[in-house]
MARROMAR-178721 format. One record per residue (C-alpha): x negated, y negated, z negated; residue in one letter. Coordinates in pm, whole numbers, padded with zeros to 5 digits, always signed. Last residue first. Layout:
<atoms>
XYZA
...
</atoms>
This chain:
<atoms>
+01072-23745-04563X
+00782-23496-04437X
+00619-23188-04679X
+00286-23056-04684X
+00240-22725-04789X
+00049-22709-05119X
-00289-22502-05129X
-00315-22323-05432X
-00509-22533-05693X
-00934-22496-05797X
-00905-22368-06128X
-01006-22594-06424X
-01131-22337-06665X
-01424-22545-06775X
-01352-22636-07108X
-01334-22419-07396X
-00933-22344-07512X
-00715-22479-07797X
-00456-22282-07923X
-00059-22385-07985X
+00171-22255-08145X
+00582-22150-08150X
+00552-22026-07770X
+00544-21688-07911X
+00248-21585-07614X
+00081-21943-07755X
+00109-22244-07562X
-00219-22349-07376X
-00473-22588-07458X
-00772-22807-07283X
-00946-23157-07466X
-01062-23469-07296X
-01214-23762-07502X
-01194-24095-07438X
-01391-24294-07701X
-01327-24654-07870X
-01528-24940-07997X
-01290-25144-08008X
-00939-25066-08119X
-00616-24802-08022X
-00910-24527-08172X
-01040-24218-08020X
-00853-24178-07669X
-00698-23947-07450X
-00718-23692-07189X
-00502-23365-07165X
-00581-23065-06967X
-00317-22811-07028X
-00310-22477-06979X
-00028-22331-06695X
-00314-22116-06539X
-00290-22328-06239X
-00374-22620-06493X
-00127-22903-06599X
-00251-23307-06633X
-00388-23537-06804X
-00292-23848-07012X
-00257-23882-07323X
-00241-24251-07593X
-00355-24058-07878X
-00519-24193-08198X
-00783-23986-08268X
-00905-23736-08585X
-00581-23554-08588X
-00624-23404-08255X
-00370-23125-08161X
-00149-23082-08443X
+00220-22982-08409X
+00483-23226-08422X
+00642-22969-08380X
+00915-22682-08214X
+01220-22804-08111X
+01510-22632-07999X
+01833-22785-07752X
+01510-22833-07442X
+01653-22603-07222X
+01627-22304-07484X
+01305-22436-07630X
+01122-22754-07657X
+00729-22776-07767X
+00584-23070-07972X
+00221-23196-07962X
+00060-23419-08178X
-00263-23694-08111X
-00292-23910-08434X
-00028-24124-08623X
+00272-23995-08418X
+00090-24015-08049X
+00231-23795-07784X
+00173-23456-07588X
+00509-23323-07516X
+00556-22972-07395X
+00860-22814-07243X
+00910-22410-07213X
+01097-22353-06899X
+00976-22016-06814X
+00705-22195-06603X
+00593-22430-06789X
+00658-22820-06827X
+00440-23109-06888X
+00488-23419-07089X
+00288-23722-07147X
+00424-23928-07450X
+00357-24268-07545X
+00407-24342-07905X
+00578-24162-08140X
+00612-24435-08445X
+00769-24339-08834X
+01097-24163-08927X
+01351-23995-08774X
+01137-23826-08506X
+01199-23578-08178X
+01530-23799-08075X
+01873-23673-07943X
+02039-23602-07558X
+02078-23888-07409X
+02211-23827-07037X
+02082-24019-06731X
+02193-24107-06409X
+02007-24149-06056X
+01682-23968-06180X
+01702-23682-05967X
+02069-23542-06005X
+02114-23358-06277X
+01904-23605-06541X
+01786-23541-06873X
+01732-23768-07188X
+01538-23742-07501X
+01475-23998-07758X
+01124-23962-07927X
+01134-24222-08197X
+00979-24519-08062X
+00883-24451-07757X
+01067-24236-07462X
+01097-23878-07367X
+01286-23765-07029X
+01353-23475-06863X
+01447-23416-06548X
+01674-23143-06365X
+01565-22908-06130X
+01633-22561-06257X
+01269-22495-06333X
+01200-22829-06531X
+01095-23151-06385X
+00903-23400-06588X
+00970-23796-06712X
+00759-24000-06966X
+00891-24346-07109X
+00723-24606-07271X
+00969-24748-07426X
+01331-24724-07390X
+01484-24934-07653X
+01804-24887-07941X
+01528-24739-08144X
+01366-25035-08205X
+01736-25148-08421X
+01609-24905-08623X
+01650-24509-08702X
+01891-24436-08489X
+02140-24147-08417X
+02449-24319-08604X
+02475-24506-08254X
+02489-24879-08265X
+02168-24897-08076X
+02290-24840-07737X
+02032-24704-07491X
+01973-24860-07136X
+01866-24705-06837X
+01805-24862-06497X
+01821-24644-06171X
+01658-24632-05807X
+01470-24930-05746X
+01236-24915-05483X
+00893-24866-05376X
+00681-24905-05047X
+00369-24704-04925X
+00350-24484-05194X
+00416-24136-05078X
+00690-24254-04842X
+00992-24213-05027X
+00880-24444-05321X
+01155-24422-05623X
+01132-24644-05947X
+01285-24544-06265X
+01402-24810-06492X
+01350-24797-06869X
+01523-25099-07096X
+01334-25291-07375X
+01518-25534-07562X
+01401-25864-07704X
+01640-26003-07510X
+01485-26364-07477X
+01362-26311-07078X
+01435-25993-07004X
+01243-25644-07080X
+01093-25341-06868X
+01019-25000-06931X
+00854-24764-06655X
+00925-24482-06469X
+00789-24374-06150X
+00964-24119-05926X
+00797-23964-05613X
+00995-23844-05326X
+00889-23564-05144X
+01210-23336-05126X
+01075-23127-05420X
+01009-23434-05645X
+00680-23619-05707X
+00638-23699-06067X
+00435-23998-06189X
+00335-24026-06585X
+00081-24253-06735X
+00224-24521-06907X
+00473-24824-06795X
+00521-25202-06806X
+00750-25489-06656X
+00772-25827-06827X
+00947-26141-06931X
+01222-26119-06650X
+01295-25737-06610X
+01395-25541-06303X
+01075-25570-06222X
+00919-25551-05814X
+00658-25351-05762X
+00273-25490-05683X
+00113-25307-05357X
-00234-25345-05464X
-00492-25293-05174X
-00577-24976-05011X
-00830-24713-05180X
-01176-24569-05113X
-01375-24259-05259X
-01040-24149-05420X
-00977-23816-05231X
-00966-24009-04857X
-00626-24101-04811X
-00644-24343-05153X
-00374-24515-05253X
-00266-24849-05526X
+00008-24934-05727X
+00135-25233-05863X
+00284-25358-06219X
+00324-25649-06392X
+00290-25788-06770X
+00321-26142-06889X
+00594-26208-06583X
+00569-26569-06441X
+00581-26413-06081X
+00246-26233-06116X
+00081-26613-06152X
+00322-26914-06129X
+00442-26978-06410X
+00038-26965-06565X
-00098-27309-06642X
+00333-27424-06738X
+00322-27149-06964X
+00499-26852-06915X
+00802-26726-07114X
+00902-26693-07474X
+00542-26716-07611X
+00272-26482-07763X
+00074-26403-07507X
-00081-26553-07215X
-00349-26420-06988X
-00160-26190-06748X
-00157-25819-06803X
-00175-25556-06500X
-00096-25213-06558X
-00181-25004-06273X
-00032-24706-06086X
-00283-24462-05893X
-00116-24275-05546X
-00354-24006-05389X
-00277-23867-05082X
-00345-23505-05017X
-00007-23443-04830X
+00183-23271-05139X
+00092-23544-05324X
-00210-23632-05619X
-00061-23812-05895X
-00263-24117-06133X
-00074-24284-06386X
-00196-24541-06581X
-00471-24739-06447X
-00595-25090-06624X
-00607-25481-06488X
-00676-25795-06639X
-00621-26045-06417X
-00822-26181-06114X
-00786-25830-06002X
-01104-25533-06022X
-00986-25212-05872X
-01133-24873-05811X
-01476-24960-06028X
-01673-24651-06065X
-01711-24418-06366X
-02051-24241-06421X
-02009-23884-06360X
-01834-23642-06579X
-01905-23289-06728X
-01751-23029-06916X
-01432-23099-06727X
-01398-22816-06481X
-01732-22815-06348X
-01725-23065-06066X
-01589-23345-06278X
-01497-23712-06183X
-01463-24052-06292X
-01247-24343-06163X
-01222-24716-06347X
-00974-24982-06348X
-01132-25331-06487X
-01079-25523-06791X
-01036-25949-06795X
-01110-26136-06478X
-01367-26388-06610X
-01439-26187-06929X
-01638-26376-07189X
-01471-26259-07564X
-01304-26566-07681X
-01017-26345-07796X
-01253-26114-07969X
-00979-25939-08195X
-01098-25825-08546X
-00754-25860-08734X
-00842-26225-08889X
-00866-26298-08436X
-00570-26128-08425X
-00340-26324-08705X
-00506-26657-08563X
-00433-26630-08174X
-00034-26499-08293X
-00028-26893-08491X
-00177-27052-08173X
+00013-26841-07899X
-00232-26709-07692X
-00361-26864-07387X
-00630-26727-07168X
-00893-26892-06882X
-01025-26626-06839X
-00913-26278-06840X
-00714-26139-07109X
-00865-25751-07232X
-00586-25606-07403X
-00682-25314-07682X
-00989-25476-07668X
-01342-25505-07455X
-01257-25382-07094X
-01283-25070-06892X
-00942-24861-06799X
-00917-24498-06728X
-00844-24274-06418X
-00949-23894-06472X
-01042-23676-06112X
-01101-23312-06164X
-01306-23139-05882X
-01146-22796-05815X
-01189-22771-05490X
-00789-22824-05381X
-00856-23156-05572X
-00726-23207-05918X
-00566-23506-06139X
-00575-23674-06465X
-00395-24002-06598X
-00526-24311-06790X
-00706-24309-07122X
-00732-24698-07234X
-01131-24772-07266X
-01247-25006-07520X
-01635-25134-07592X
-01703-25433-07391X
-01738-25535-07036X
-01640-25883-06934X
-01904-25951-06705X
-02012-25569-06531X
-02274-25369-06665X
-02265-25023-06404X
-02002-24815-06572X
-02043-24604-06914X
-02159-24216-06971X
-02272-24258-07350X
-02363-24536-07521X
-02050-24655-07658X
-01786-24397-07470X
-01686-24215-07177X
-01584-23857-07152X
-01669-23685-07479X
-01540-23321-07425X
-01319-23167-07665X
-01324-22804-07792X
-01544-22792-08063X
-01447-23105-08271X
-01098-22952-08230X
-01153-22638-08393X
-01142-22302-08171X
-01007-22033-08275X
-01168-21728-08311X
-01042-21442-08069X
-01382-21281-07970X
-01359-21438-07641X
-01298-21792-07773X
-01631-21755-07982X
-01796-21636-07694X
-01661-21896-07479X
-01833-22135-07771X
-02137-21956-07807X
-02205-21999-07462X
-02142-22354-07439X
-02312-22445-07755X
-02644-22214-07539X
-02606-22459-07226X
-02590-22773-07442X
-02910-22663-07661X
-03094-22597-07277X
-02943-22906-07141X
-03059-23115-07459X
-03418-22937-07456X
</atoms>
């Protein structure tokens, strides 16, 4: 009875699309993973959050989404140490900081064979003594896959390590590796962890972009011991993974006229994409500040901010063909915003899920929609949804589109360093 009723809400719904209705949100997104519905094997330290990691495609079509399994918004191993006064504010907030979780969260892989309607139960890719989640997940122009992880140690709340935990990933609170897979994600190699620029901690989101020459670029955000301010660093690998290196640092001054806080003298979170004429673009946390680069990440221009007021968190963007750019981001719930004329016009924030709190992923279709994954709530329990849109002809709109068009890609021509 459920597969027939499913079958027949799918039919109406690509009828409905057909016939030029739009479709409303609670229509057009798929429930991924999520309390009592498509979860892992039971594993100690399992709860009820998932962090939305990034989305990828075979050359069949399949649809790969990485995403994080744990029980809070961070899920510290045992033993853990928060700061006494910090330990007492969360655990009045709802935080289950005694929760039982010997190594913390886990990294998690699920697939879809019919263009994101479905997905099968997600397997463990990577399970560290720490708590560990994926972010950013790229497929290369050689097949290889390349995941980037988040790993968090289990203290919080203090100026710099405790004496228990100085030396565990280097005395940072928050590290970062990477991981491969040769053989479409069924197997993958062991953490390769990358080396911060920062002192206190090194951190990043979802986004990897591999440049025409093969390279791939990974930014992330990074902070020093007692700055309490966040710079953005892009990372280079020129062997599809295998090794990574520091290729630029980025820092914003916070005396401009252009800010909205002291916060927005930081690059956070940070989100890069390639347009048509080869330069990047860049959006960071907290207020949308925009940057581009002419010559592949090496130097960095600011070029204005997408918010005055309030919190845009953790953008994914994507860029079409005639050079529109789309940002996916969280501003209270799940927005979108679309640049114009090489990014100097601004459409947005536009709505795309107002019901969820954000946090994308996900990636760009051969049809140039946009499959975008994300989650419910930033707290336990939480769902991770996936939802598919296009820009309107006017490119002034958006529209959101049934699942299942998910393409398989062209075949990409594989390209040596």
């Amino acid at each position: 009875m459920s597969k027939l009723f499913s079958s027949i809400t799918l039919a109406c719904l690509c009828c409905s699309f057909a016939a030029g209705a739009p479709l409303a949100i609670e229509q057009a997104r798929v429930l991924v993973t999520g309390p009592g519905f498509n979860r892992p094997d039971a594993f100690p330290g399992q709860g009820e959050f998932s962090w939305a990691g990034n989305m990828q495609q075979l050359p069949n079509g399949e649809l790969l989404l990485v995403h994080s399994m744990g029980y809070y918004h961070s899920s510290f191993a045992q033993p853990r140490l928060i700061e006494p006064k910090l330990r007492e504010r969360w655990l009045n907030q709802g935080w289950p900081l005694d929760f039982a979780a010997p190594t913390g969260g886990r990294s998690m892989l699920t697939r879809s064979g019919d263009g994101g309607k479905t997905w099968s139960k997600p397997k463990t890719i990577l399970d560290l003594k720490w708590d560990d989640g994926p972010c950013g997940l790229l497929r290369c122009d050689d097949g290889t896959l390349v995941c980037t992880i988040g790993v968090q140690a289990s203290w919080y709340g203090y100026l710099e390590a405790p004496a228990h935990f100085k030396k565990e990933l280097g005395g940072l609170n928050t590290a970062q590796c990477s991981i491969r897979s040769t053989d479409n994600g069924k197997t993958w190699s062991k953490p390769l962890f990358l080396k911060s620029p920062g002192t206190f901690y090194e951190r990043s989101h979802v986004q990897l972009v591999q440049l025409p020459d093969g390279r791939i670029l990974w930014p992330t955000y990074f902070m020093k011991k007692g700055s309490g301010k966040l710079g953005g660093a892009i990372h280079q690998s020129k062997d599809r993974g295998k090794s990574w290196s520091l290729l630029s640092v980025i820092e914003r001054k916070g005396n401009s006229a252009d800010t909205a806080s002291s916060s927005a003298a930081n690059i956070d979170e940070p989100a890069i994409a390639q347009l048509p004429d080869g330069r990047l673009f860049l959006v960071c946390r907290p207020d949308g500040g925009r940057f581009f680069s002419k010559d592949n990440g090496k130097t960095w221009r600011y070029d204005g901010r997408l918010v005055t007021q309030g919190k845009f968190k953790a953008p994914r963007v994507f860029t079409l063909k005639d050079s529109t750019i789309v940002v996916v981001a969280t501003y209270g719930n799940l927005r979108v915003w679309l640049g114009h004329n090489n990014g100097r016009e601004w459409t947005g924030p536009l709505p795309l899920d107002t019901s969820s709190y954000g946090y994308p992923g996900g990636m760009k279709l051969a049809d140039e929609s946009l499959l975008v994954s994300y989650c419910s709530s930033g707290r336990a329990p939480n769902r991770i949804y996936c939802v598919r849109f296009h820009v309107n002809e006017k490119r002034n709109g958006i529209e959101l589109l049934p699942m299942g068009g998910a393409t398989p890609l062209e075949p990409q021509p594989h390209k040596d360093n």
